[in-house]
C-alpha positions in Angstrom: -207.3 8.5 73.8 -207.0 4.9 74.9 -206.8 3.9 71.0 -204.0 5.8 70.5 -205.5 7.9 67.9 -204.6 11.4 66.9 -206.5 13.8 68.2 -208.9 15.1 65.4 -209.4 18.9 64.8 -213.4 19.2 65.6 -215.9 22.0 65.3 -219.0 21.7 67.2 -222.6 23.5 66.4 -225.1 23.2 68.7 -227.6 25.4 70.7 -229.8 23.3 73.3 -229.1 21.5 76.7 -229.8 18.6 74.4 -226.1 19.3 72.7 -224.0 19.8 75.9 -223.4 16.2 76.6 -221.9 16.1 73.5 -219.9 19.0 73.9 -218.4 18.0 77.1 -217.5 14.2 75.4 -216.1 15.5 72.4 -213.4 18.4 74.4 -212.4 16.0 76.7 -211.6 13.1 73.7 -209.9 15.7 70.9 -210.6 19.3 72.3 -212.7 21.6 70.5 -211.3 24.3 68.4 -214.4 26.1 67.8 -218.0 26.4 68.9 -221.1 27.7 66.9 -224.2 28.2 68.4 -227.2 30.7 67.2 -227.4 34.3 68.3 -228.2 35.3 71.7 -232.2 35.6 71.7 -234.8 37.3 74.1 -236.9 35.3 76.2 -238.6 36.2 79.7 -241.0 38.6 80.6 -238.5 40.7 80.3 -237.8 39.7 76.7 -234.1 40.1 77.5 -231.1 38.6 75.5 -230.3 34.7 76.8 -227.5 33.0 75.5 -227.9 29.4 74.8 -227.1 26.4 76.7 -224.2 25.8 73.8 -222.9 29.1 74.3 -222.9 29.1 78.3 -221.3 25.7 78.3 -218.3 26.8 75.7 -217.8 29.8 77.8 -217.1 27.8 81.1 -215.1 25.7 78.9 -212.9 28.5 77.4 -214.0 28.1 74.0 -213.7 29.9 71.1 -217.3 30.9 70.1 -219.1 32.3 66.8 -223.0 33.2 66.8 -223.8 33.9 63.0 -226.8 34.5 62.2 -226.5 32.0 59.0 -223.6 30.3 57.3 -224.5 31.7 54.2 -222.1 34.9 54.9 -218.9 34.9 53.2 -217.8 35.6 56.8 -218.9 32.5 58.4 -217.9 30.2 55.6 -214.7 32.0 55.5 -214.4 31.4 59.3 -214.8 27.5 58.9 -212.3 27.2 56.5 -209.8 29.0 58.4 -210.4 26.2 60.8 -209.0 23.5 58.9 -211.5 21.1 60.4 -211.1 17.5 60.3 -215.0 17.2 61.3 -217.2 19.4 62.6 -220.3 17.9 64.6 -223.8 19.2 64.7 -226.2 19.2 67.2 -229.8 20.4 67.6 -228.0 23.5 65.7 -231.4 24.9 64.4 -229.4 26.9 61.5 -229.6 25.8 57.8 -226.1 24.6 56.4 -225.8 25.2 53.0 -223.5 23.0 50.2 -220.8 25.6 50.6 -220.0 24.6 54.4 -220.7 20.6 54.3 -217.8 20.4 51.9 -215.2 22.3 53.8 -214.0 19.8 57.0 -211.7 16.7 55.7 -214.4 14.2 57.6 -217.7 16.5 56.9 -220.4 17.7 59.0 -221.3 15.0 61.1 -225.1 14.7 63.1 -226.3 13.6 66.0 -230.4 13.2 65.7 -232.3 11.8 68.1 -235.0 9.3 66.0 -234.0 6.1 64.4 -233.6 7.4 61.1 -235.8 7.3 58.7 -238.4 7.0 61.4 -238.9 11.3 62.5 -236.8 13.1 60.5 -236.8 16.6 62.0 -237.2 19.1 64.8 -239.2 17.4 67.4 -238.5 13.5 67.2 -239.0 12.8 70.7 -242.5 14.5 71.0 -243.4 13.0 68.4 -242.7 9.2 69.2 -244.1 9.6 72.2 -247.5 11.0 70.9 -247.1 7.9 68.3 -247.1 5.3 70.6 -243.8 4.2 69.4 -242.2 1.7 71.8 -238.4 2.6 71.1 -236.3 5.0 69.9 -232.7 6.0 70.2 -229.6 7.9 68.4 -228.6 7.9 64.7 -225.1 9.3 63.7 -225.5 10.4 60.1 -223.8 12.0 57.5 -225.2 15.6 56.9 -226.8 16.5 53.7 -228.5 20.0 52.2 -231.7 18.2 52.8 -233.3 17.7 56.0 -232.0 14.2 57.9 -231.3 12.5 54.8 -227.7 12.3 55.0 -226.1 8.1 55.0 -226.3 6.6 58.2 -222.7 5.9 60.0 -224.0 4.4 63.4 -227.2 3.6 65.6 -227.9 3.0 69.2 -231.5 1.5 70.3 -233.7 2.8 73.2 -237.2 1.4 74.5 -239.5 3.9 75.9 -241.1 3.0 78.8 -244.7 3.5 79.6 -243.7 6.4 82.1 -241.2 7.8 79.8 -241.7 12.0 79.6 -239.9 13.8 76.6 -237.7 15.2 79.5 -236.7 11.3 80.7 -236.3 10.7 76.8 -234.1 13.9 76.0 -231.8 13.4 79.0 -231.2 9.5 78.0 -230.6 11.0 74.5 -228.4 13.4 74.8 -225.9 11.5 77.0 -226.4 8.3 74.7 -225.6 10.6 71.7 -222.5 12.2 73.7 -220.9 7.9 74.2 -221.6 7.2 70.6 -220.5 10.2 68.3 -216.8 9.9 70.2 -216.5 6.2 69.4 -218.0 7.0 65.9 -215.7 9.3 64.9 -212.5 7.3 66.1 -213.9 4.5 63.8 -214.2 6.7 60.9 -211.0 8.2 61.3 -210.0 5.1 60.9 -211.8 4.4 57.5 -214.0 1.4 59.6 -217.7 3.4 59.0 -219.8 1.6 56.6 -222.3 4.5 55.4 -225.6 3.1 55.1 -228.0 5.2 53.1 -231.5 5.5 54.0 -234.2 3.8 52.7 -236.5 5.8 50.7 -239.4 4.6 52.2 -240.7 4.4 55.9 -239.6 8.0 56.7 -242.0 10.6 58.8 -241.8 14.2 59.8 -241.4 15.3 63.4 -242.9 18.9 62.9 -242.2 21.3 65.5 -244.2 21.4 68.7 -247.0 23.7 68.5 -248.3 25.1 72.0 -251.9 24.7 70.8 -251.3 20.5 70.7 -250.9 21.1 74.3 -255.3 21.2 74.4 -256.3 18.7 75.8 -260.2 17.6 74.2 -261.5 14.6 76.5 -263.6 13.1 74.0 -260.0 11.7 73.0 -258.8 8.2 74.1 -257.4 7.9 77.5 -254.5 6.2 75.9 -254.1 9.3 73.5 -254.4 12.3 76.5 -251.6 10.0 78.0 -249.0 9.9 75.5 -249.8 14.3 75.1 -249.2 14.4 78.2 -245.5 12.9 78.0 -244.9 14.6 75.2 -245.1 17.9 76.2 -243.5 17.4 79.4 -241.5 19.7 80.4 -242.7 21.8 77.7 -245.6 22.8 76.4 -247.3 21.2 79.3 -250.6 19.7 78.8 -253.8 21.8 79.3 -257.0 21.8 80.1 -259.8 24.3 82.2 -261.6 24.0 85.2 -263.7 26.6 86.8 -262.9 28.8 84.1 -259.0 28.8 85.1 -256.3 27.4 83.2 -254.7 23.7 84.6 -252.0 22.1 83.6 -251.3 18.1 83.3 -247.9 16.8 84.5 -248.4 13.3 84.8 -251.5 10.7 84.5 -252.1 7.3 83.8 -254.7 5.8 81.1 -256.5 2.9 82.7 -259.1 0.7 80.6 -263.2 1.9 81.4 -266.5 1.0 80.1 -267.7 4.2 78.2 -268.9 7.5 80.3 -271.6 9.9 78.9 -269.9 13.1 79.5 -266.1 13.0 78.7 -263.9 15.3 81.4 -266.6 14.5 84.0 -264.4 14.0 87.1 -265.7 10.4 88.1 -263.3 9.8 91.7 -260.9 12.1 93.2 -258.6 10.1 95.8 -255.5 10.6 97.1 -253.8 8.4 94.7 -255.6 10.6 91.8 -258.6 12.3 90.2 -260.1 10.0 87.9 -261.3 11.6 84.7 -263.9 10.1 81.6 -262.3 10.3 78.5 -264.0 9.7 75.2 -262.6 6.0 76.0 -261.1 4.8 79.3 -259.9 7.1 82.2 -257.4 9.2 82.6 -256.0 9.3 86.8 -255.0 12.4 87.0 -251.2 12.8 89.5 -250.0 15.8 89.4 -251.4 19.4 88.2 -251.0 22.7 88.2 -253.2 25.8 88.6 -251.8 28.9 86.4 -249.6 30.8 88.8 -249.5 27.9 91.2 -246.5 25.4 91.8 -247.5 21.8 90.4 -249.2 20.1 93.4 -250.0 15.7 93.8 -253.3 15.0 93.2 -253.6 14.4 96.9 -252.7 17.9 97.8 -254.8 19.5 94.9 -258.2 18.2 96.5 -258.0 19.6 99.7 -260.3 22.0 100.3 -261.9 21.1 96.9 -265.1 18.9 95.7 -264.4 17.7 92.5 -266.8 14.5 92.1 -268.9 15.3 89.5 -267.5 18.3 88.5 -266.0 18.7 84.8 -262.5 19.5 82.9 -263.3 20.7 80.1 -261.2 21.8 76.4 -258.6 25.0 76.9 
């Protein structure tokens, strides 16, 4: 390292893309001696086993990997402390950690979270900023706690959201901004230069995990409001909404200001630069879509062949 530091014995937990950034930064400062990521699940059609993003990652990296299914087992908290960790990093783990394992590395379990702590404390902070309104957001480095995202705070990095912004432009800023700042963190906290700031107890809120119903679109909302939903839950859920009886998915739309329309999800223009919807207040221009089974087409290419003036979205 260019500070001439010791290299730090780390453990790193993690399951998402979101954590790989991280993981790559972090082997090639100290080296990883272990990896935990959750147990293999199924997913598909098929319902098949799929390893995680973590565990794929450590694999082409040659690292030792554990999957337990909690760190409640004498054999997983027996495991850590065989590791003589100085810290072990946690990111987007999705396991509960109890009191038993926080105490064991010499630095403690140190977070990565994707809010501006106390603002979205939980599992979907970049949803839920977006659906918020909320004009920045960014990484906290914190301390980790038996209680969820309450832990002291050891360092911050901003980040404005742009108008445009999706949750999948937010999470890949996030991940990689999280990935520069834990290494730098933990090299000042080796060297005893972290000032741990608690959090306030007031001002926090909860980012609950994405439910695929929020996905509904109900065009008696603002224009405003279908926007943000619909950068939310891109790439996943993926907003919704029917037409002709068949399913249709959102990918991107603008809000633009409107004088108010009787009949919200009426489909007032359809152009090549967008189908223009009513909303309960404004318009929504409609850019790209999907029909179910279908590859997500421009607006321009999605009214060929089709009439749409007059014709009506209407609620999943």
């Amino acid at each position: 390292m260019s500070t001439g530091l010791r290299r730090l014995r780390l453990g790193f937990a993690g399951t998402p893309e979101f954590a790989v950034p991280a993981l790559d930064a972090l082997e090639q400062a100290h080296g990883i001696c272990a990896v935990f990521t959750q147990p293999d699940r199924p997913a598909g059609r098929g319902r098949s086993l799929h390893a995680s993003p973590v565990k794929s990652r450590a694999a082409e990296l040659r690292l030792p990997l554990h999957q337990p299914a909690s760190f409640k087992s004498p054999e997983a908290l027996q495991i850590l402390r065989d590791l003589s960790l100085d810290a072990l990093v946690v990111v987007a783990y999705g396991l509960i950690l109890p009191r038993a394992a926080l105490a064991s590395p010499r630095l403690g379990f140190i977070n990565i979270h994707a809010s501006l702590l106390p603002r979205w404390r939980g599992a979907a902070p970049i949803q839920r900023a977006l659906l918020a309104g909320d004009d920045k957001t960014g990484i906290t480095i914190m301390r980790m706690e038996e209680a969820l995202d309450t832990g002291p705070v050891l360092a911050t990095r901003e980040l404005d959201i742009g108008p445009l912004d999706t949750a999948q432009v937010l999470h890949d800023r996030l991940s990689h901004l999280g990935a520069e700042l834990i290494v730098g963190t933990l090299s000042e906290l080796e060297l005893g230069r972290v000032h741990e700031t608690p959090q306030p107890p007031e001002g926090h809120t909860y980012a609950a995990k994405i439910d695929k119903a929020e996905a509904l679109i109900d065009w008696r909302q603002d224009a405003v409001q279908i926007g943000r939903q619909i950068r939310a839950f891109n790439p996943w859920p993926v907003a919704e909404t029917r037409f002709h009886d068949a399913q249709v998915r959102i990918w991107e739309a603008q809000p633009r200001e409107s004088p108010a329309h009787p009949v919200p999800g009426t489909v007032l223009a359809a152009a090549e630069d967008g189908i223009d919807v009513a909303c309960g207040s404004g318009i929504l221009k409609i850019l790209r879509l999907q029909l179910a089974g279908r590859k997500p087409l421009a607006a321009r290419e999605f009214i060929q062949g089709r009439k749409l003036d007059g014709e009506r979205f209407v609620h999943a």
